[in-house]
PDB file of N, CA, C, O and CB in Angstrom:
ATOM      1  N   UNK A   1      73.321 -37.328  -0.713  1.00  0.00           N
ATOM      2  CA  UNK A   1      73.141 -37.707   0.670  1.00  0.00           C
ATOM      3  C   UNK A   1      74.503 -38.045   1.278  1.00  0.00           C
ATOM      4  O   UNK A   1      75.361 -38.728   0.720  1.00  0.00           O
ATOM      5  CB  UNK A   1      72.165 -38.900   0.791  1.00  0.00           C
ATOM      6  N   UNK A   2      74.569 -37.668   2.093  1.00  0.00           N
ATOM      7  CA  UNK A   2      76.063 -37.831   3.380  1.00  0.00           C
ATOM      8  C   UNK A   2      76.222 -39.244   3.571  1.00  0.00           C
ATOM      9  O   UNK A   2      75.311 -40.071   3.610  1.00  0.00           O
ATOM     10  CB  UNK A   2      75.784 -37.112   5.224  1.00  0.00           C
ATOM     11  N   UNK A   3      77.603 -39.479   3.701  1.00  0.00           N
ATOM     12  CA  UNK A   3      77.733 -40.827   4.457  1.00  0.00           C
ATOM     13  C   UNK A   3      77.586 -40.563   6.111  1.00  0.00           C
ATOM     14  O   UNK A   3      78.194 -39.695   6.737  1.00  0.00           O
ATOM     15  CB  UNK A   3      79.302 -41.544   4.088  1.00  0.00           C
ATOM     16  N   UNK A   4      76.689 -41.468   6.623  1.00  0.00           N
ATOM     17  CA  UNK A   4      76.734 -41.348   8.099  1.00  0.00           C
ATOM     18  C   UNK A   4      77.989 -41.697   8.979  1.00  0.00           C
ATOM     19  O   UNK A   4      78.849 -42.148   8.222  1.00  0.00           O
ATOM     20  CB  UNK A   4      75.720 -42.148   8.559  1.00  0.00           C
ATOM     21  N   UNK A   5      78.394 -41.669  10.161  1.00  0.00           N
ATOM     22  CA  UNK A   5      79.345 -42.416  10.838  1.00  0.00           C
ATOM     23  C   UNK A   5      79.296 -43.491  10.763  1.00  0.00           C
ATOM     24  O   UNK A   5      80.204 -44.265  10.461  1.00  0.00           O
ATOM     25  CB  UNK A   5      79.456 -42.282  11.880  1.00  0.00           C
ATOM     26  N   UNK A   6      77.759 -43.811  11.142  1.00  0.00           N
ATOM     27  CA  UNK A   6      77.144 -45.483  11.446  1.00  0.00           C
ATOM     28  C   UNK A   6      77.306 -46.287  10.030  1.00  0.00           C
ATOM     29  O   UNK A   6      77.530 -47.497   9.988  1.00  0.00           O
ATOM     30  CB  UNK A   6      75.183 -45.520  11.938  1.00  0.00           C
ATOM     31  N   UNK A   7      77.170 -45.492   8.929  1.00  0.00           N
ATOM     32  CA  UNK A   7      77.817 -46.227   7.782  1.00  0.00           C
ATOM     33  C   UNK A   7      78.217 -46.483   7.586  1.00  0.00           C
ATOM     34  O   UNK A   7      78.347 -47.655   7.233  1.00  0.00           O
ATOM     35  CB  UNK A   7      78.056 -46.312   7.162  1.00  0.00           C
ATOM     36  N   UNK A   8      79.173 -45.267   7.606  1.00  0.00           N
ATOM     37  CA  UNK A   8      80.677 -45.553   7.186  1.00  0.00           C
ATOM     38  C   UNK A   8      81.425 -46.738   8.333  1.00  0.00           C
ATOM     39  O   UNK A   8      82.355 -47.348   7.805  1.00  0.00           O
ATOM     40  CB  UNK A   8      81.609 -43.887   7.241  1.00  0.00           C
ATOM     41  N   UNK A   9      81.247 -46.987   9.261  1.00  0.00           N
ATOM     42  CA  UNK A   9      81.647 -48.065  10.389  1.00  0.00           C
ATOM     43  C   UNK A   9      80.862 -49.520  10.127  1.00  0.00           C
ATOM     44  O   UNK A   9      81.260 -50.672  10.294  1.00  0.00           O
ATOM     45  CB  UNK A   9      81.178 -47.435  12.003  1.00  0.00           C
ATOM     46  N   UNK A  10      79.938 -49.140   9.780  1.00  0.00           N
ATOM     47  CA  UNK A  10      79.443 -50.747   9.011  1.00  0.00           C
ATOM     48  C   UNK A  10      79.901 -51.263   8.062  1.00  0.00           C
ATOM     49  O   UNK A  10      80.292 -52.426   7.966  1.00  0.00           O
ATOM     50  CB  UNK A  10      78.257 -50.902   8.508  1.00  0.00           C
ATOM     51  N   UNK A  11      79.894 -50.171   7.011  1.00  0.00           N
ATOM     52  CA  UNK A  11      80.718 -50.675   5.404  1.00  0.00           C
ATOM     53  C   UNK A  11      82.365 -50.889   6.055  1.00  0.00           C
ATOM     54  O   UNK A  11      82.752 -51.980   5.636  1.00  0.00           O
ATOM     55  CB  UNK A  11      80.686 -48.990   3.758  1.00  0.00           C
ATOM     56  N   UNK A  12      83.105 -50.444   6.645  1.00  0.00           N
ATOM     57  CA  UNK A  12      84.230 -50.397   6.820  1.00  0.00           C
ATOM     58  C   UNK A  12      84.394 -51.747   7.693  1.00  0.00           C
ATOM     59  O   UNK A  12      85.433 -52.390   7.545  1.00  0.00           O
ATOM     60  CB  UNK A  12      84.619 -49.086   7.337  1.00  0.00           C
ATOM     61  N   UNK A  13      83.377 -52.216   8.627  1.00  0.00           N
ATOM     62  CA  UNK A  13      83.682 -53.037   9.390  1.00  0.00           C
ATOM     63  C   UNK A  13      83.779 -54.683   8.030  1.00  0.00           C
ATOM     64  O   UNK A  13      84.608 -55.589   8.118  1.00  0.00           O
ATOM     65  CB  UNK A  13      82.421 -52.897  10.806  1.00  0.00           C
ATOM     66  N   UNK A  14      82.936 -54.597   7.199  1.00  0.00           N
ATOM     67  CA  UNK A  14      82.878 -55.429   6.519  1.00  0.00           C
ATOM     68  C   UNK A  14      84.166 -55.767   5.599  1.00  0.00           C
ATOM     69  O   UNK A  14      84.394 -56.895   5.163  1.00  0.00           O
ATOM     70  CB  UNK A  14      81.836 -55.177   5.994  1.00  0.00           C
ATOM     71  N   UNK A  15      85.059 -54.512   5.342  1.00  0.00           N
ATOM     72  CA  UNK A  15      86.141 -54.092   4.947  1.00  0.00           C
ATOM     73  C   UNK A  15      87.187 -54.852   5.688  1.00  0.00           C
ATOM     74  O   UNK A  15      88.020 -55.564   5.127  1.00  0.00           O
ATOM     75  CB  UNK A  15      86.184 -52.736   5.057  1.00  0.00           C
ATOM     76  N   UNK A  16      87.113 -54.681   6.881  1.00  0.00           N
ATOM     77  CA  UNK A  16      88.229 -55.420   7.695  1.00  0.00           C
ATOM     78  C   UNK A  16      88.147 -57.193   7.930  1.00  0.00           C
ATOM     79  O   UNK A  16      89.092 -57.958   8.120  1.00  0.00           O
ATOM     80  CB  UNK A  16      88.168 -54.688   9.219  1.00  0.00           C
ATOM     81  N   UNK A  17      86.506 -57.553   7.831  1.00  0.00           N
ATOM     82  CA  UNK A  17      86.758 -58.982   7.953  1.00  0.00           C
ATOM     83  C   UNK A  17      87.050 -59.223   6.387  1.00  0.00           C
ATOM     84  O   UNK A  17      87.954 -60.039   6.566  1.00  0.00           O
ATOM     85  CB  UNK A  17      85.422 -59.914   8.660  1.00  0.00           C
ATOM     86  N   UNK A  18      86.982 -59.147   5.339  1.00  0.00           N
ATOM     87  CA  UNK A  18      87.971 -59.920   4.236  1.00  0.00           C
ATOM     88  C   UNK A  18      89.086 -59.004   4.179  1.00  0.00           C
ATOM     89  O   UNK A  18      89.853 -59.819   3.666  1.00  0.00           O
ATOM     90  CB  UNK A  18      87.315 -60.171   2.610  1.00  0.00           C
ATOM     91  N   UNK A  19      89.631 -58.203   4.268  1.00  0.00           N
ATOM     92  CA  UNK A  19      91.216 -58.091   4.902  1.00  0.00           C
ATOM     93  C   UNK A  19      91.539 -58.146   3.352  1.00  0.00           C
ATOM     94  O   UNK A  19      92.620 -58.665   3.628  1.00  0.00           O
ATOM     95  CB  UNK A  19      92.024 -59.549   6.171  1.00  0.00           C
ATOM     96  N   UNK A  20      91.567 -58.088   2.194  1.00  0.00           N
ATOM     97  CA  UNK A  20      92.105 -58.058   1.211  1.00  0.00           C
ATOM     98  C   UNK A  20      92.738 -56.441   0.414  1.00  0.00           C
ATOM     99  O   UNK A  20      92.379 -55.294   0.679  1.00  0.00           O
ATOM    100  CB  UNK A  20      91.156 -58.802   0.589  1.00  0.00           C
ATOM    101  N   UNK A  21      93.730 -56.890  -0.566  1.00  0.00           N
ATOM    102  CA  UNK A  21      94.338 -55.440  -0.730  1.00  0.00           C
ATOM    103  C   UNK A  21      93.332 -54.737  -1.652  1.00  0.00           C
ATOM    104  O   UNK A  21      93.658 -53.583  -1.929  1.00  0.00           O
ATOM    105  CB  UNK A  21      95.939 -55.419  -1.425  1.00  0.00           C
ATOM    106  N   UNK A  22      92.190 -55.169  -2.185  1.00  0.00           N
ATOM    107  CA  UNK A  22      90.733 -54.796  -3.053  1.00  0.00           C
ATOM    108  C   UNK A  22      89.932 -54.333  -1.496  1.00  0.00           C
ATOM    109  O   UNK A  22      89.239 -53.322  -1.605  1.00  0.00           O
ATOM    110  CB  UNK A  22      89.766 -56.561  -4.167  1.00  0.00           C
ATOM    111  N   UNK A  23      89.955 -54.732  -0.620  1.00  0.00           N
ATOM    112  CA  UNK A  23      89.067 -54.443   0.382  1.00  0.00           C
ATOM    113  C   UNK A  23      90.293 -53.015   1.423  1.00  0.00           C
ATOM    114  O   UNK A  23      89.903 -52.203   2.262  1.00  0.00           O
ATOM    115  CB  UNK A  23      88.557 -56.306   1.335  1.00  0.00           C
ATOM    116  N   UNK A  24      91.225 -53.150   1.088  1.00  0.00           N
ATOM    117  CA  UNK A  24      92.149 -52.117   1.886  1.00  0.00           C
ATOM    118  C   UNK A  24      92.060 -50.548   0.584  1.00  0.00           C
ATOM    119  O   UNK A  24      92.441 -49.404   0.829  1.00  0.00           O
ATOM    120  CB  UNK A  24      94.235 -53.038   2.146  1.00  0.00           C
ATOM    121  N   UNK A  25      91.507 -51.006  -0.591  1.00  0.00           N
ATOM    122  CA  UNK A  25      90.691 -49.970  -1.414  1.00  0.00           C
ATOM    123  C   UNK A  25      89.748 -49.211  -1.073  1.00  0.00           C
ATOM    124  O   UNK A  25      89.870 -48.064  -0.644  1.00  0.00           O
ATOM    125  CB  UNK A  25      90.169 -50.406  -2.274  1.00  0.00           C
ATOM    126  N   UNK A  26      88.698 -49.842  -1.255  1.00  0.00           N
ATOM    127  CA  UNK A  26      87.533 -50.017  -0.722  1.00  0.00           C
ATOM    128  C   UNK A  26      87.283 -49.165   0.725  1.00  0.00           C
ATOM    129  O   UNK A  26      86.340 -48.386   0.857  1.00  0.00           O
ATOM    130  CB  UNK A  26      87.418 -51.481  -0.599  1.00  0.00           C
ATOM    131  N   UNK A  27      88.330 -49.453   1.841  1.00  0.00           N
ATOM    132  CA  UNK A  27      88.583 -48.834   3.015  1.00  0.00           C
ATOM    133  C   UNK A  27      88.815 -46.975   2.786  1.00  0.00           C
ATOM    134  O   UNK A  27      88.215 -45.964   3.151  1.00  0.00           O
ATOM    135  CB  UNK A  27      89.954 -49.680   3.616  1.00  0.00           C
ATOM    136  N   UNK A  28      90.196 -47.331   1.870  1.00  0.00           N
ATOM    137  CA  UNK A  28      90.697 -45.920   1.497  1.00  0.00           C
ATOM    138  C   UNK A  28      89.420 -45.268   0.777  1.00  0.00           C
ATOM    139  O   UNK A  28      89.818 -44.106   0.840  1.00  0.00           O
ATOM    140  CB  UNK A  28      92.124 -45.959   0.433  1.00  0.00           C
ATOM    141  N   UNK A  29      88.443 -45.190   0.276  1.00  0.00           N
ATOM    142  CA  UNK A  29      87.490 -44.787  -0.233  1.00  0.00           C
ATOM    143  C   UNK A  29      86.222 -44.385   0.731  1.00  0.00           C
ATOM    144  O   UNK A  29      85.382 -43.500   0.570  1.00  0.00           O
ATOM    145  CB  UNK A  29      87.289 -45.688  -1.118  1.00  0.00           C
ATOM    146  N   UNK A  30      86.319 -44.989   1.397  1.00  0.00           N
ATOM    147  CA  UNK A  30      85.094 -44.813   2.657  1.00  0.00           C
ATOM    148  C   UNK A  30      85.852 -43.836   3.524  1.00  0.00           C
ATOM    149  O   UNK A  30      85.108 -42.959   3.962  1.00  0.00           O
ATOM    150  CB  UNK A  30      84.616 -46.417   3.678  1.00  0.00           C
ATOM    151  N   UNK A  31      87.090 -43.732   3.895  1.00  0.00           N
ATOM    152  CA  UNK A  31      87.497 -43.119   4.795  1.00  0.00           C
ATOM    153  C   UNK A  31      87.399 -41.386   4.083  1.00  0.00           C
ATOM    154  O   UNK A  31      86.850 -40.378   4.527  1.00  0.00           O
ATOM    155  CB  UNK A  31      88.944 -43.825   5.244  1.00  0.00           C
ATOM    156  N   UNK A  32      88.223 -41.635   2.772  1.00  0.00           N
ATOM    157  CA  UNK A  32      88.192 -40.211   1.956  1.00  0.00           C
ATOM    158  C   UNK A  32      86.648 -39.647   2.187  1.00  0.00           C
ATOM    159  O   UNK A  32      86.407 -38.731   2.973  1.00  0.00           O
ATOM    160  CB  UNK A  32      88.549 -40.446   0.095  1.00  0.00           C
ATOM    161  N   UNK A  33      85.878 -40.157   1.587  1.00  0.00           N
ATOM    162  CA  UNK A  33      84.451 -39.350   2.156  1.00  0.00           C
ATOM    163  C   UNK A  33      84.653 -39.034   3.190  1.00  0.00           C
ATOM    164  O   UNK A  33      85.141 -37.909   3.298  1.00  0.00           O
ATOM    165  CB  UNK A  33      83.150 -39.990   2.277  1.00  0.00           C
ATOM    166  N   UNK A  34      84.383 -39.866   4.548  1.00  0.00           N
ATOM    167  CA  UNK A  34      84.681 -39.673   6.014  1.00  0.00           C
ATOM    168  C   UNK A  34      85.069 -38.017   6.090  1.00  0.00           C
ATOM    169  O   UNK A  34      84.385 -37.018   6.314  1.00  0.00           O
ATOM    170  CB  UNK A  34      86.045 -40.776   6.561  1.00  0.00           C
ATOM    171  N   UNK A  35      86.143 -38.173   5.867  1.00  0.00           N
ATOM    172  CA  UNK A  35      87.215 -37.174   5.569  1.00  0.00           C
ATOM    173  C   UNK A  35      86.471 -35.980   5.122  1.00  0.00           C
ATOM    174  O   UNK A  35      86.233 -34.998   5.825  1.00  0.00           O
ATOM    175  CB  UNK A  35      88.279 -37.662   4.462  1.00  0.00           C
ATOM    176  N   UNK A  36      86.179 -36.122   4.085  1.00  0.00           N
ATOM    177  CA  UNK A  36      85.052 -34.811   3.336  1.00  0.00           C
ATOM    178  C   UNK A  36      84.103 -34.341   4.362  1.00  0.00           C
ATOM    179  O   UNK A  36      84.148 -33.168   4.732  1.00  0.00           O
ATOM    180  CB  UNK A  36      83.936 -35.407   1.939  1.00  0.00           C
ATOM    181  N   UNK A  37      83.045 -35.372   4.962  1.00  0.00           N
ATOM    182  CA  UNK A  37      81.695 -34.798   5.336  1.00  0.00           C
ATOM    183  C   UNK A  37      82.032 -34.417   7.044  1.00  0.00           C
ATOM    184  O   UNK A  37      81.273 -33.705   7.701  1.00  0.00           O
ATOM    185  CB  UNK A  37      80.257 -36.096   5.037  1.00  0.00           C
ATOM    186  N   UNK A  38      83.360 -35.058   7.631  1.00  0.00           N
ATOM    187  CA  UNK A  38      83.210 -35.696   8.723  1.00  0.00           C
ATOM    188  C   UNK A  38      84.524 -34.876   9.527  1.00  0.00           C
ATOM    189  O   UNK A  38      84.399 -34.456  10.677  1.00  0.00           O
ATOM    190  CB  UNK A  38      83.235 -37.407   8.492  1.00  0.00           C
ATOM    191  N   UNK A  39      85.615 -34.749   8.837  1.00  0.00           N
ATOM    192  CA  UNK A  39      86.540 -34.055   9.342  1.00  0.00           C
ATOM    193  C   UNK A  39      87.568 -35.472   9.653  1.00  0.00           C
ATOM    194  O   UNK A  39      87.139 -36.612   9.477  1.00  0.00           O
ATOM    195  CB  UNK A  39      85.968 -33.029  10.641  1.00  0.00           C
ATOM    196  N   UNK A  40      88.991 -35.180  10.143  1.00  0.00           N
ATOM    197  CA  UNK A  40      90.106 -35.641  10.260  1.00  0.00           C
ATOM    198  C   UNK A  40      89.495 -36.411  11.599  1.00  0.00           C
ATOM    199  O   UNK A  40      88.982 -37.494  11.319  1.00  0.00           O
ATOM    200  CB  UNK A  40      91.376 -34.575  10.268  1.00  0.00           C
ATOM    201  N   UNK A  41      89.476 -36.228  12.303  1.00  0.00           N
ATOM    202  CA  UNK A  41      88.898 -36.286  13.526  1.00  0.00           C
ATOM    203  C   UNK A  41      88.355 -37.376  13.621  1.00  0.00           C
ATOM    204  O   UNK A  41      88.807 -38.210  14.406  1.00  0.00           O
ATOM    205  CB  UNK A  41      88.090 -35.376  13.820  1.00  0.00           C
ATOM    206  N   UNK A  42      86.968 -37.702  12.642  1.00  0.00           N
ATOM    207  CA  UNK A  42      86.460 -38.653  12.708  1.00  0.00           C
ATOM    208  C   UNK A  42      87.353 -39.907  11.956  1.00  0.00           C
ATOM    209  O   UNK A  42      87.511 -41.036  12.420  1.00  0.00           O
ATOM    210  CB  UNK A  42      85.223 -38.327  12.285  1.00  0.00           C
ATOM    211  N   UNK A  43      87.747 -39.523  11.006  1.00  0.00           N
ATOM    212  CA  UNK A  43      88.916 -40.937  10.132  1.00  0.00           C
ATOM    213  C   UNK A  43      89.550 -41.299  11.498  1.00  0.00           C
ATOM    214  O   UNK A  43      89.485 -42.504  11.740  1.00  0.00           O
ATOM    215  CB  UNK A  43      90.548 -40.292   8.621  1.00  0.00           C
ATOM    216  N   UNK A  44      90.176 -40.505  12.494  1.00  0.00           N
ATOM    217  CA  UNK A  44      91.059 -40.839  13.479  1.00  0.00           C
ATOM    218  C   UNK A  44      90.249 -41.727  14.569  1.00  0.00           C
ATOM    219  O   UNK A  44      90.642 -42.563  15.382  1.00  0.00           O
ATOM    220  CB  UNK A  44      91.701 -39.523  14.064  1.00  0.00           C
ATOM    221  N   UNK A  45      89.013 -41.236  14.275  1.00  0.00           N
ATOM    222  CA  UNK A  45      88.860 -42.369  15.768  1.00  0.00           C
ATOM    223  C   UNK A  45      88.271 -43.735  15.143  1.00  0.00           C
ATOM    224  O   UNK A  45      88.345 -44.759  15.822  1.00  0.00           O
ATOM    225  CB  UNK A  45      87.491 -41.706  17.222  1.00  0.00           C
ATOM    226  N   UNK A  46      87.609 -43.773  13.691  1.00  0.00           N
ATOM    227  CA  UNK A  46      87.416 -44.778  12.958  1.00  0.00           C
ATOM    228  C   UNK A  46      88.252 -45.680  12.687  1.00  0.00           C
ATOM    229  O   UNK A  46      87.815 -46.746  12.254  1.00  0.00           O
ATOM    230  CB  UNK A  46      87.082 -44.473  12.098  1.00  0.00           C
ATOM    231  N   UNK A  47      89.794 -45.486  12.882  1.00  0.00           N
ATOM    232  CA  UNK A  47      91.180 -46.160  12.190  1.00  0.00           C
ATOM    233  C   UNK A  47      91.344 -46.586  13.636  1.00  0.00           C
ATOM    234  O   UNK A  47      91.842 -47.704  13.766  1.00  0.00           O
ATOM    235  CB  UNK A  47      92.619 -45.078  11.295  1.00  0.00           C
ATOM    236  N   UNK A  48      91.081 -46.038  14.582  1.00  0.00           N
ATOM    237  CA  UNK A  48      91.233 -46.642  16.025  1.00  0.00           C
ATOM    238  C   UNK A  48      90.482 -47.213  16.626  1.00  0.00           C
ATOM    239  O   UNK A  48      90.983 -48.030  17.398  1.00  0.00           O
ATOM    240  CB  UNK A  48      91.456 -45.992  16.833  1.00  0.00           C
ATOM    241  N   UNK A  49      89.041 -47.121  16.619  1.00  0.00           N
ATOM    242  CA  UNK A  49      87.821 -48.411  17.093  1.00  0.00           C
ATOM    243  C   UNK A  49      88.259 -49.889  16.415  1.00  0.00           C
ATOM    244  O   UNK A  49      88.454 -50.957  16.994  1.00  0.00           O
ATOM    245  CB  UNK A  49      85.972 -47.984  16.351  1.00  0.00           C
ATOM    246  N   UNK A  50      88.362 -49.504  14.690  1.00  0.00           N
ATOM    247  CA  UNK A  50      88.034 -50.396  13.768  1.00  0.00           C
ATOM    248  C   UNK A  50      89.779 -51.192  13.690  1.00  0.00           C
ATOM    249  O   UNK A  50      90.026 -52.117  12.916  1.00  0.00           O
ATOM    250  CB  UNK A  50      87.291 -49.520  12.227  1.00  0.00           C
ATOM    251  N   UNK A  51      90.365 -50.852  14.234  1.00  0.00           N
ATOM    252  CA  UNK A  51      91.802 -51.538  14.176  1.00  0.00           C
ATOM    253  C   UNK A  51      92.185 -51.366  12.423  1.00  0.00           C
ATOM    254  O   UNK A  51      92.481 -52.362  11.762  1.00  0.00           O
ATOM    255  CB  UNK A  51      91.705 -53.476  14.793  1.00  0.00           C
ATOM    256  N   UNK A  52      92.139 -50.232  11.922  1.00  0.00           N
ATOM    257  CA  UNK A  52      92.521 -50.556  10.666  1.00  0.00           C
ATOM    258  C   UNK A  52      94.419 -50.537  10.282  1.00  0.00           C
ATOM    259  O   UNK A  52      95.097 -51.041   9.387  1.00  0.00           O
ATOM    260  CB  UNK A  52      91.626 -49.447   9.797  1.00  0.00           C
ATOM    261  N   UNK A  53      94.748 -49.624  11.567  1.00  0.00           N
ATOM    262  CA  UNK A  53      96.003 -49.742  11.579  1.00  0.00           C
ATOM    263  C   UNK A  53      96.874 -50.981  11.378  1.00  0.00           C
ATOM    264  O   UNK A  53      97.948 -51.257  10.844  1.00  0.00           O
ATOM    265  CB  UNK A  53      96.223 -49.293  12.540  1.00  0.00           C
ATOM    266  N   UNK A  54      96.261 -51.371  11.807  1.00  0.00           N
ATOM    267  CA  UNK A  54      96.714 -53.495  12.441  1.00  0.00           C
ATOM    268  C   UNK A  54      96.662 -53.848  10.902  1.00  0.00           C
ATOM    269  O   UNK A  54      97.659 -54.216  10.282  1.00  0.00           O
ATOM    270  CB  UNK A  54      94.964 -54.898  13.789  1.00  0.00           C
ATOM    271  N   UNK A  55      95.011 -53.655  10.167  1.00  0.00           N
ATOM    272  CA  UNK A  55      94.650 -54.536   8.967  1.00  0.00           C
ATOM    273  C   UNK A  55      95.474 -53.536   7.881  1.00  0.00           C
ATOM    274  O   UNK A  55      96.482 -53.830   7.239  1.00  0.00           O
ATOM    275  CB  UNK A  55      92.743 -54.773   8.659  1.00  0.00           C
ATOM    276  N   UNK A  56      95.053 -52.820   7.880  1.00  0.00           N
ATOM    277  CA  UNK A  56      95.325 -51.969   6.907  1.00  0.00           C
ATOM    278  C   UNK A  56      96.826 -51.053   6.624  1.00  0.00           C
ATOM    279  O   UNK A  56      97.278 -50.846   5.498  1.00  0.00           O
ATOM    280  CB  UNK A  56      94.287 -51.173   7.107  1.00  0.00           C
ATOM    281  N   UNK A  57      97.391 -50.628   7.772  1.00  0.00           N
ATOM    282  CA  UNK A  57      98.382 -50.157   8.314  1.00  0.00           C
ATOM    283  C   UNK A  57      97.706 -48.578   8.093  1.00  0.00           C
ATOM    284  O   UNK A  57      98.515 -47.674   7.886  1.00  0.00           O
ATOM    285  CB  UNK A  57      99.870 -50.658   7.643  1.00  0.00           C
ATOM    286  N   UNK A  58      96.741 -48.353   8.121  1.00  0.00           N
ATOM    287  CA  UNK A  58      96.388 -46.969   8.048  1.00  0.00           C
ATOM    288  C   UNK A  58      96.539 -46.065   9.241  1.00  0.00           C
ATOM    289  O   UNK A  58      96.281 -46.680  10.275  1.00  0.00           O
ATOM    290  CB  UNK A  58      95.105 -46.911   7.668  1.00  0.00           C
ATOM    291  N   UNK A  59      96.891 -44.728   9.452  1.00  0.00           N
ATOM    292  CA  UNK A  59      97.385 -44.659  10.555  1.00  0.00           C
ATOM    293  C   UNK A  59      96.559 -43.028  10.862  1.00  0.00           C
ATOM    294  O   UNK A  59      96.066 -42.302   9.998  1.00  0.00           O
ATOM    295  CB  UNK A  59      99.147 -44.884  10.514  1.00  0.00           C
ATOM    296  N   UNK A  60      96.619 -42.759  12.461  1.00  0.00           N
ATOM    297  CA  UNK A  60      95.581 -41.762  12.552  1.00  0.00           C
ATOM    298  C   UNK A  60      96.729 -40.278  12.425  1.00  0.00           C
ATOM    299  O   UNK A  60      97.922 -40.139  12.696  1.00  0.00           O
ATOM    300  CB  UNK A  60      94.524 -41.981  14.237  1.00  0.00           C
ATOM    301  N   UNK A  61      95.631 -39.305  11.858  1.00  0.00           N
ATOM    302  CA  UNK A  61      96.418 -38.537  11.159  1.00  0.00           C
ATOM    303  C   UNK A  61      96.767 -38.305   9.621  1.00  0.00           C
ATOM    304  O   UNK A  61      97.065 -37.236   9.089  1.00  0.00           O
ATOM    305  CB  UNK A  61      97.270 -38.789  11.643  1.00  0.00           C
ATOM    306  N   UNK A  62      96.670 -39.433   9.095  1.00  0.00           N
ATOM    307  CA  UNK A  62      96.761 -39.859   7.434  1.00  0.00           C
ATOM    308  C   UNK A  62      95.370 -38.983   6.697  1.00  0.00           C
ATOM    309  O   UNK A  62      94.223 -38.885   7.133  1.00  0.00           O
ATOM    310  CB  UNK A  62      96.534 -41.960   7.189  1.00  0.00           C
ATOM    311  N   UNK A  63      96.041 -38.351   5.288  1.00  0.00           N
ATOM    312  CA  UNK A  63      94.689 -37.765   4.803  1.00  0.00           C
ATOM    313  C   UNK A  63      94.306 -39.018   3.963  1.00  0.00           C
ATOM    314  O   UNK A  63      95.096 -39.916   3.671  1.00  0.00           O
ATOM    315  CB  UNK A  63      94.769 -36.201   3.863  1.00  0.00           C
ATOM    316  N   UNK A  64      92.945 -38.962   3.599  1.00  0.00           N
ATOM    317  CA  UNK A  64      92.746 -40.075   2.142  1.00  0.00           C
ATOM    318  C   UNK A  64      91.912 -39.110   1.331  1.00  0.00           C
ATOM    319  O   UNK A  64      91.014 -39.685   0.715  1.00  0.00           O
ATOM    320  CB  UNK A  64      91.739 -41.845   2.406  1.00  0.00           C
ATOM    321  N   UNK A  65      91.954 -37.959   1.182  1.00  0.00           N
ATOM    322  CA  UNK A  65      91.912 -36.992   0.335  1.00  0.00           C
ATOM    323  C   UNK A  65      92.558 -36.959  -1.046  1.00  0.00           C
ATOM    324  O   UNK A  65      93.742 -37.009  -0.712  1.00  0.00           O
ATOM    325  CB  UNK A  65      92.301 -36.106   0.967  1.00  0.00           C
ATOM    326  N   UNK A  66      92.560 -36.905  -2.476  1.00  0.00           N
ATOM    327  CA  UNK A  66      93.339 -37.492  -3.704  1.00  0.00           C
ATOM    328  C   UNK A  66      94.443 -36.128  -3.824  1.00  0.00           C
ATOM    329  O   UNK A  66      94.162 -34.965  -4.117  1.00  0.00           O
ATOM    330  CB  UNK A  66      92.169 -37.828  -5.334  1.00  0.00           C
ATOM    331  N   UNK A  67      95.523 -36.609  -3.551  1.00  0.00           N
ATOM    332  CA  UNK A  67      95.977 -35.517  -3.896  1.00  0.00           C
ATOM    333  C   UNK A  67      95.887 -34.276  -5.644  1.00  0.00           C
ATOM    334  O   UNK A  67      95.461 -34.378  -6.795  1.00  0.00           O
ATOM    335  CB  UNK A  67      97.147 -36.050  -3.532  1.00  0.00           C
ATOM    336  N   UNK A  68      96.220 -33.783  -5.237  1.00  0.00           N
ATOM    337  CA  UNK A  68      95.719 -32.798  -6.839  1.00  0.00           C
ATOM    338  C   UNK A  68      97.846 -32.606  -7.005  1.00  0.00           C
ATOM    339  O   UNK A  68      98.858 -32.510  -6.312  1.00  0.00           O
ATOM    340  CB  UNK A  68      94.201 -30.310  -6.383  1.00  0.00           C
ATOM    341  N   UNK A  69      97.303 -32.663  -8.673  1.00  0.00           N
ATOM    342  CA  UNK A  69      98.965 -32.268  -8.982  1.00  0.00           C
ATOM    343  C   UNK A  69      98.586 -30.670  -9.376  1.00  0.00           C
ATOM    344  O   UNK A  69      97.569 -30.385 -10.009  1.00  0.00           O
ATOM    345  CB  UNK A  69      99.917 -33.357 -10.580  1.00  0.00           C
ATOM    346  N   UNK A  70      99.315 -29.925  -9.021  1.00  0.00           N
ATOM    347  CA  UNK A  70      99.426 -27.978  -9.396  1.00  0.00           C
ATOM    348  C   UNK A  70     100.912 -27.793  -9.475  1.00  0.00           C
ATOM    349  O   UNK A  70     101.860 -28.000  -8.717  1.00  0.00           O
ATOM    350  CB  UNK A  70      98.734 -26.652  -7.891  1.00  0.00           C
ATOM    351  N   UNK A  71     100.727 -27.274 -10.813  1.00  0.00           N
ATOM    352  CA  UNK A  71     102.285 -26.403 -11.408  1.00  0.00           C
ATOM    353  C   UNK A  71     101.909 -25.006 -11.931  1.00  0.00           C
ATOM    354  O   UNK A  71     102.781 -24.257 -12.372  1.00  0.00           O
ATOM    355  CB  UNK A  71     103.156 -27.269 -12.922  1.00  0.00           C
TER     356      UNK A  71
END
């Protein structure tokens, strides 16, 4: 099952009131899905309603996609 917007903005909002670097995890993890189901687009306006820039320093534009190592 998909993460919704409305989810992902609830769980995330809960993210920002304890403000911790376990909860700035936690963030990066919700957003990476985001990311998956939702497109860039949506992380960008989520990092900008939710002020995560401020808490988090996350910034719009940023992937939270894991990077892969290839040689």
């Amino acid at each position: 099952m998909a993460l919704s917007l409305d989810k992902a903005k609830e769980l995330l909002t809960v993210q920002v009131q304890m403000a911790s670097g376990y909860n700035r995890n936690a963030a990066r993890l919700i957003l990476e899905e985001v990311e998956r189901e939702h497109g860039q687009e949506a992380v960008d306006r989520l990092i900008r309603e939710l002020g995560l820039e401020r808490v988090f320093g996350f910034k719009p534009g940023a992937s939270f996609r894991p990077k892969t190592n290839q040689q």
